[in-house]
C-alpha positions as CSV (number, residue, x, y, z in Angstrom):
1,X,53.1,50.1,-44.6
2,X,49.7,49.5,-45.5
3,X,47.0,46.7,-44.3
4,X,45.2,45.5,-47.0
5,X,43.6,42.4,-47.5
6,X,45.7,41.2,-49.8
7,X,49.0,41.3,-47.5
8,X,47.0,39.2,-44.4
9,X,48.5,36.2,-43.6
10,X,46.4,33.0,-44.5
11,X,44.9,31.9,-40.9
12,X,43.4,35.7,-40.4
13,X,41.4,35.4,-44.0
14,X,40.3,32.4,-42.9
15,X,39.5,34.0,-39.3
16,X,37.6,36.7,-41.6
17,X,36.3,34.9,-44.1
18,X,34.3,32.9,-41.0
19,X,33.7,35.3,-39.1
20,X,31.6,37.5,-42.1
21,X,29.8,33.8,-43.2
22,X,28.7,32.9,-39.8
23,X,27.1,36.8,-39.3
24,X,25.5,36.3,-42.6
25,X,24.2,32.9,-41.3
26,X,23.2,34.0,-38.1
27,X,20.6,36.7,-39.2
28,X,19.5,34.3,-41.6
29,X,18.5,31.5,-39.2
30,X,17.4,34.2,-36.7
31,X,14.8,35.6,-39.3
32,X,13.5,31.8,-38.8
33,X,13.7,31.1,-35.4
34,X,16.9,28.9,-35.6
35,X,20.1,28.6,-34.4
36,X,23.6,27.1,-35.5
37,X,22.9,23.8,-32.7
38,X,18.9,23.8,-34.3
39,X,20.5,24.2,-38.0
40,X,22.8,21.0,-37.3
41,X,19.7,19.3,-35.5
42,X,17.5,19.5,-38.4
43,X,20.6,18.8,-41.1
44,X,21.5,15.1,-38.7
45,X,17.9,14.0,-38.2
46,X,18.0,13.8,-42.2
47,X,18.6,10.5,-41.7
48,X,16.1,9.8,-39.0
49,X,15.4,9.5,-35.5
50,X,18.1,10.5,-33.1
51,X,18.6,10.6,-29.3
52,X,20.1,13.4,-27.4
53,X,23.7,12.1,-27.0
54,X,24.2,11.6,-30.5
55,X,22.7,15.1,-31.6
56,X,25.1,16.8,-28.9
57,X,28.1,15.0,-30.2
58,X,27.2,15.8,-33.6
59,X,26.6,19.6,-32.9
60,X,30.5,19.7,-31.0
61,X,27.7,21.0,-27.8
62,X,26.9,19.7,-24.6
63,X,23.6,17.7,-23.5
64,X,22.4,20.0,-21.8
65,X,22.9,22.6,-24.4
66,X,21.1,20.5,-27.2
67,X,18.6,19.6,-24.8
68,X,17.5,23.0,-24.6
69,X,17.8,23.4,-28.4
70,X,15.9,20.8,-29.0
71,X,13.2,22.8,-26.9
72,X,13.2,25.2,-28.5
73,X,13.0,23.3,-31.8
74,X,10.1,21.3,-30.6
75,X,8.4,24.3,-29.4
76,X,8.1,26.0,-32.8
77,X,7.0,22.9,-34.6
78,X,9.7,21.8,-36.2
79,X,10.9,18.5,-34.1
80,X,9.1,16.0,-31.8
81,X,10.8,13.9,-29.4
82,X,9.0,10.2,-29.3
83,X,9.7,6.8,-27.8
84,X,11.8,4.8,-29.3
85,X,10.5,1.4,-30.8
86,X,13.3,-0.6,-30.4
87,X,14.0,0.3,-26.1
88,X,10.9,2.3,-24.7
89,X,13.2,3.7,-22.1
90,X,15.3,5.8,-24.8
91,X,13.6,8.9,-26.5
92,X,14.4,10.0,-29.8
93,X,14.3,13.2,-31.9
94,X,12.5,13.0,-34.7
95,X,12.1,16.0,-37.6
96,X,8.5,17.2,-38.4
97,X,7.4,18.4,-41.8
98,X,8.0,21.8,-40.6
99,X,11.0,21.0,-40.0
100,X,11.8,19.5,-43.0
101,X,10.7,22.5,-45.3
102,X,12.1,24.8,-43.2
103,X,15.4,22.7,-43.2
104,X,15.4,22.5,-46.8
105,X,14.9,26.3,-47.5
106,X,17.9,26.9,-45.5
107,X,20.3,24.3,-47.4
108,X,18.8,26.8,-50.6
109,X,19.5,29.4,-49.1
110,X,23.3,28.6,-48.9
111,X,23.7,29.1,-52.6
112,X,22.0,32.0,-52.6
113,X,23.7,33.8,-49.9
114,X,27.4,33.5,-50.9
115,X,29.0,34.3,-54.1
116,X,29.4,31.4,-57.1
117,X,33.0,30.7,-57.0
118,X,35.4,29.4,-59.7
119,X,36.7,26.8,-57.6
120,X,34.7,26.0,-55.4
121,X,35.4,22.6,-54.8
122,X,38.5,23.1,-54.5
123,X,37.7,25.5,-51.5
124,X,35.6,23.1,-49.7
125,X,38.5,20.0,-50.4
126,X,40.9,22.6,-48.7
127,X,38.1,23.7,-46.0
128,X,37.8,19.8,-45.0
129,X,41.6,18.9,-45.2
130,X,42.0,21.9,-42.6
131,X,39.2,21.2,-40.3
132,X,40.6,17.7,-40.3
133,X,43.9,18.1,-39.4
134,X,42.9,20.4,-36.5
135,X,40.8,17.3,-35.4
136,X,37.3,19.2,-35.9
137,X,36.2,16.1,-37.7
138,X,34.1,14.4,-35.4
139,X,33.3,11.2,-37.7
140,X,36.0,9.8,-40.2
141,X,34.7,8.6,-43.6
142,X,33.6,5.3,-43.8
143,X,35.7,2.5,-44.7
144,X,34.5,0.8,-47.7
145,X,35.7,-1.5,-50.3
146,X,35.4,1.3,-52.8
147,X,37.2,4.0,-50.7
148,X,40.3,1.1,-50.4
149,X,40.2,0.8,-53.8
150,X,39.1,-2.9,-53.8
């Protein structure tokens, strides 16, 4: 019997399928000095300001792990950590312009790296629905009046 891609079972394409994405991934954010933990660093200070707890949770790391990220991150220019306004005991991790541009030619380079697909929202509905139920969904969607319906 032969082994071809076509007879593997679901969980393995998926296995490969990752596996391939996240090598492609990784040499590109090498080429700029980043890593997955910096990648997610720079995507969740989009909105701002954050302290080290919440980018650690966010990256699925440690603190001490995303402390050292952020070292690295502040090191080449693209983060600053600064005093936060609102308690001057708590720091916060802010994104620089650097950080930004370099940040946004990434999220470009996503649709450049992997092929167009047909479907591909159904890919990333299924892609959600299975990270999800394996509880790799650190945040649940918000409830709102529109997402009950109301």
């Amino acid at each position: 019997m032969r082994d071809t891609v076509d007879d593997w079972p679901t969980g393995r394409l998926l296995a490969v399928a990752a596996r391939l994405v996240e090598q492609r991934w990784r040499e590109a954010l090498e080429e700029r000095g980043l890593s997955y933990a910096g990648l997610i660093v720079l995507h969740t200070l989009d909105a701002g300001g954050r302290s080290l707890g919440v980018l650690a949770r966010a990256a699925h790391v440690t603190a001490q792990t995303m402390g050292r990220t952020v070292e690295h991150l502040e090191r080449d220019g693209y983060v600053r950590t600064v005093v936060d306004a609102g308690d001057r005991r708590r720091r916060l991790v802010e994104r620089t312009d650097a950080g930004a541009r370099v940040f946004a030619e990434m999220h470009g380079l996503e649709a450049r790296m992997f092929p167009e697909l047909e479907q591909s929202e159904q890919l990333r509905a299924t892609l959600l629905e299975i990270i999800r139920a394996v509880g790799g969904d650190p945040q649940p969607p918000a409830v709102t009046p529109d997402s009950l319906g109301l």
